[in-house]
Structure formats: structure tokens, C-alpha cells
Steps between C-alpha positions, in 0.01 A plus 500: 500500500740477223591207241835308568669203304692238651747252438569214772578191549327183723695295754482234237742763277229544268436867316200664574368846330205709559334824563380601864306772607663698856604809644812462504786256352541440868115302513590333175807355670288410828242380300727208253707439846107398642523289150804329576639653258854644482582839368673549139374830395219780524425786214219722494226422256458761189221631478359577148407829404109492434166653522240301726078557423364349828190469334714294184667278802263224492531191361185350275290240725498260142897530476519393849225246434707335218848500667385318803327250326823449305687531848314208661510280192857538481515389883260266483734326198813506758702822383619663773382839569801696443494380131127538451553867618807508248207366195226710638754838519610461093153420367256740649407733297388799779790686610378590849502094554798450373687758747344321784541177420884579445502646862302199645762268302792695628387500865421132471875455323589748802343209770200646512161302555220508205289618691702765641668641154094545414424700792798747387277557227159622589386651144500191365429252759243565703427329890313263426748381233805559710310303804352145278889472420648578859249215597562263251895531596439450812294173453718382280230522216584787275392315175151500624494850616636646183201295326231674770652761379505503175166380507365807745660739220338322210113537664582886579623542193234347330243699739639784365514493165110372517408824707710746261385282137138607617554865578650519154187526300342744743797712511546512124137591445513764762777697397394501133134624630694793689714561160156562313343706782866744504507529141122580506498754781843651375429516113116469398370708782672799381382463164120512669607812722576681156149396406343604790647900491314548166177372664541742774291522867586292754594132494365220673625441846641117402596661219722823667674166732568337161668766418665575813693161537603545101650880605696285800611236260645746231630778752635377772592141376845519654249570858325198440790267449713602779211488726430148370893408572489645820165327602691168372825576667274545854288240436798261494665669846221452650430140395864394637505732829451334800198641515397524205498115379238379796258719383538422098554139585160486724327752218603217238271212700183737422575660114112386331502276171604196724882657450463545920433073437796440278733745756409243774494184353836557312649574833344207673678276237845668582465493783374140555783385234747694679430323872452183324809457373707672799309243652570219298920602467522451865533892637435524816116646581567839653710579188265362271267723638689823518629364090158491393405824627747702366441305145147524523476817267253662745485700841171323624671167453832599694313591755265241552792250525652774733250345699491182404879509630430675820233175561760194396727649734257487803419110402167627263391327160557750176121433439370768825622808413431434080156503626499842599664628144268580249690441181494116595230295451309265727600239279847512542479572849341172523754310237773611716376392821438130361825525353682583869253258632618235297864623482498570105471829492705564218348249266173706621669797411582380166142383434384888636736655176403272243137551568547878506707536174247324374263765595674773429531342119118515512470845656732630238293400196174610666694846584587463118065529416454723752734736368417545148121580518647773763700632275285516245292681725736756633670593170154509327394747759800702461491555109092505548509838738756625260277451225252628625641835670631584130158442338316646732558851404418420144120364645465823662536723214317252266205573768554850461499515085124301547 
């Protein structure tokens, strides 16, 4: 579909202007006639002349965070919502934002719906977003559902960054610890091999693999890294195939070091969040459902409310076929079958995320001292054997001179 502009005017005689999206100029005139709307003028739409990453496309879940907390204050203080996109499009500072937010303003100037111009824009606003403000339009109660949602961004957000400020120190220490082992294997080991020609005979068997890996390292380096880039490169297909991702996302729930633990209970937060406040805005429960599934950040958890559907829509409870998954818990099997019970369900829901993000900030700082004594372990081992395999030679002809 290609880009149109418009100009036309109401039965009232008033001007109207926007930018449609059709097939033809022929829809965009069916489409403003549907409007009540009559007719001035229709131009194509320029199109700029730029390069588009679709891995840069993406807009940063703290940018969006902050604008729709701004968004809802602004409504929530009586501006309409054509100026609070107007505010919102001049002061935020990522780009990719700001070229939605000036479609969803013009679509909105254009007739348009909120919820609607948001849906146009699916980089940047996801379903779940798009669906908490289709509800809260249709109930007359968009205020609200711009605060759910500004409040559901805020918890992910700050789930996030509590998950990612953890792995920092591990991830720091870990590349520096392979730094050391490269420059040891590419530039000391030689040194040693020099040594070890004058000595003559042969050399140690841990000694000749020593060796070995420091001939890869220096000869075929340019091997090594293009085999590393192509192992990431698949490794990252295969993750987001459609095959791919139920495997990595059910091999996540069992990685060792209670990381399999975090995996789980940072999606059980999501997800419970997610439901609760689909829930909470109003969305109908099929949707909510199908919502939280595909916002769930994991294949087991789709699934399981693939089910979960499948039973509401036969007259079942959402608590029967959780039983059967294994990624939830007995516990909140059991807190969401008081909560339909008692017909608070979300507020159950609600109570099921705050007790897990609580956990997970537990698990993370025991993962924390877990961690470090393994490394420590693992990287002492490392330099250890390499110690050893170039020393070892020099024991063996110290024997011989006694």
C-alpha cells in the first residue's frame, strides 16, 4: 500500500488534512466519503530516500516507558490527545518514536482512533499496548488504561534492567578471564615452545595440546573467528526459527546455577503482569489470553495458554490445563483458581507478579555468589593446566640431569 495526503472538508465546512494509507487514490476517496467527509484533494506521499537496519528499527522499551507515562499524565490533566501527541512528538529524544508518534498523530488528525493509529505501528507498539488502549476507548476510560499501562511498562522495565545490572559483573569478569587466557596461549606459549626445541625428546602429551591450540590461535586466527561468527550468526537463526525458539526457550527452564530458576520465574512475572493488567483494562478474556501468550517471551508459555484458550472456550477454568504445564507452579495454579473462584482474578494475578519479582530479585543475587566462586574455579583451572603443561617439560629434564 502506498502513502497518500489529503485535503477535505466536513459537512460542517470545516478543513480537514491527513495522511492515509490505500491502494489506490480511489480507496482514499471511498474511505473519507465512509468519513463523511467531502473530497478537496489527494497527492501521493514522498517518500524519503533512506537506508532501513531491521535490526536498528526498534524503539527502546525505557523511551516508550517514559513517553507513556508523560502521555497519560497529560490526559489525565485534561489535554486532549491530539495535543499531547503534538508535546510528546517535539520532545522525545529517540528518533524511531518520534516517526511513529507523528504517524499515530497524523492518522488521529486524519479521524483515526488511538488505538487504531497504534496498531499502524507495530515496532513500537506492541498488542498488548495497542489492545489496554482499544479497551479503555471503548469503556470510555482511557485515562486509566494509559496509567495500567504505563505502569505494566515501568515493572518490565524495571525487571529488566535488574536481570541485565546482574549479568554485568559476570560478563565483565568473563571476558577479561578469556583476554588473559588468548594473550597467554597466543604470546607466552610460544616463548615456552622455543624453550622446549633446545631441550629436545618428546614433550608431554598436555604439553604437545598446549601447544596445539597456541599453533591454532597464531595460524589460522582468521579460522577461528569466522567459525566463531558463523556459530553466532546460526545460533541466532536458530533461536528465532520456528523451530528453533521452542527448543532454546524449553532448554532455558533447565540451564544449572539456578539461571533455569530465574528463566522461569522472570517469565511467570510477565506473564502474570501481562494478564493482570489485560485483565484489569477491561479486554475481553480470549484476547487477553491469546495477548499474553504472544508477550510472554517464551514458547512453553504460548502454548500452555494455547490451551488454556482451547479450555475457556469449551466453558473450563484457566486453572485445569496450567496444571498439566510444567513451568507453572502448584502455587499459582492454586492462586488462580481462588482468584476465578472468587471472581478477582486479576488482583490474584497481580499478587502472583509481585511475589515473583520479588523472587527473581533474590535468585539474582544468589546467582550473583554462585557465580563468582565458579569462576574462580573455571579460570583458575584454565591458567592452572596451562601452567602446568609449560613446566612440565622443565620437571622432566630436571629428573633427567639428577
Amino acid at each position: 500500500m502506498a502513502s497518500y495526503a489529503f485535503k477535505a472538508v466536513d459537512l460542517a465546512g470545516l478543513p480537514a488534512r491527513g495522511e492515509v494509507e490505500a491502494d489506490s487514490k480511489q480507496a482514499v476517496a471511498d474511505q473519507l466519503r465512509e468519513r463523511g467527509l467531502v473530497v478537496l484533494d489527494i497527492a501521493d506521499q514522498a517518500k524519503s530516500l533512506e537506508i532501513n537496519l531491521e535490526f536498528l528499527q526498534r524503539v527502546k522499551p525505557r523511551d516508550l516507558t517514559v513517553m507513556t507515562r508523560q502521555l497519560a499524565t497529560m490526559v489525565s490533566s485534561g489535554m486532549t490527545i491530539l495535543r499531547a501527541l503534538y508535546v510528546l512528538e517535539a520532545q522525545t529524544e529517540s528518533k524511531l518514536l518520534a516517526a511513529a508518534l507523528l504517524g499515530v498523530r497524523k492518522d488521529v488528525e486524519a479521524g483515526l482512533a488511538l488505538s487504531d493509529a497504534l496498531e499502524r505501528h507495530p515496532k513500537a507498539f506492541s498488542p498488548l499496548y495497542v489492545a489496554m488502549v482499544r479497551s479503555g476507548e471503548t469503556g470510555g476510560m482511557l485515562e486509566d488504561a494509559l496509567q495500567r499501562i504505563a505502569h505494566q511498562l515501568e515493572r518490565d522495565d524495571s525487571l529488566r534492567r535488574q536481570v541485565r545490572a546482574a549479568m554485568i559483573y559476570p560478563g565483565v569478569i568473563i571476558s577479561f578471564a578469556g583476554l588473559i587466557l588468548i594473550a597467554l596461549v597466543a604470546f607466552i606459549v610460544p616463548v615456552f615452545e622455543k624453550v622446549f626445541k633446545d631441550f629436545g625428546g618428546k614433550l608431554p602429551a598436555i604439553t604437545q595440546f598446549t601447544v596445539g591450540v597456541s599453533h591454532a590461535f597464531t595460524g589460522y586466527w582468521y579460522l577461528i573467528i569466522a567459525g566463531v561468527i558463523l556459530a553466532a550468526v546460526g545460533f541466532h537463526r536458530w533461536r528465532k526459527s520456528g523451530w528453533g525458539r521452542p527448543q532454546w526457550d524449553a532448554l532455558r527452564l533447565r540451564i544449572p546455577f539456578k539461571i533455569g530458576d530465574i528463566v522461569q520465574k522472570v517469565s511467570l512475572a510477565r506473564w502474570s503482569r501481562t494478564l493482570s493488567a489485560l485483565m484489569g483494562a477491561g479486554v475481553p478474556i480470549l484476547q487477553a489470553l491469546e495477548i499474553t501468550g504472544q508477550t510472554g517471551g517464551n514458547k512453553v508459555i504460548e502454548r500452555a495458554m494455547a490451551e488454556v484458550t482451547t479450555s475457556v472456550k469449551a466453558g473450563g477454568t484457566l486453572a485445569a490445563p496450567l496444571k498439566e504445564s510444567p513451568v507453572f507452579p502448584s502455587m499459582v495454579v492454586h492462586m488462580i483458581s481462588v482468584g476465578e473462584e472468587t471472581g478477582a482474578l486479576d488482583h490474584m494475578l497481580t499478587k502472583v507478579a509481585d511475589f515473583y519479582e520479588d523472587e527473581v530479585n533474590a535468585a539474582v543475587k544468589a546467582l550473583t555468589s554462585i557465580l563468582e566462586p565458579v569462576m574462580i574455579v573455571v579460570v583458575g583451572g584454565i591458567v592452572g593446566f596451562i601452567v602446568i603443561s609449560m613446566y612440565l617439560p622443565m620437571f622432566k629434564v630436571y629428573d633427567e640431569i639428577k
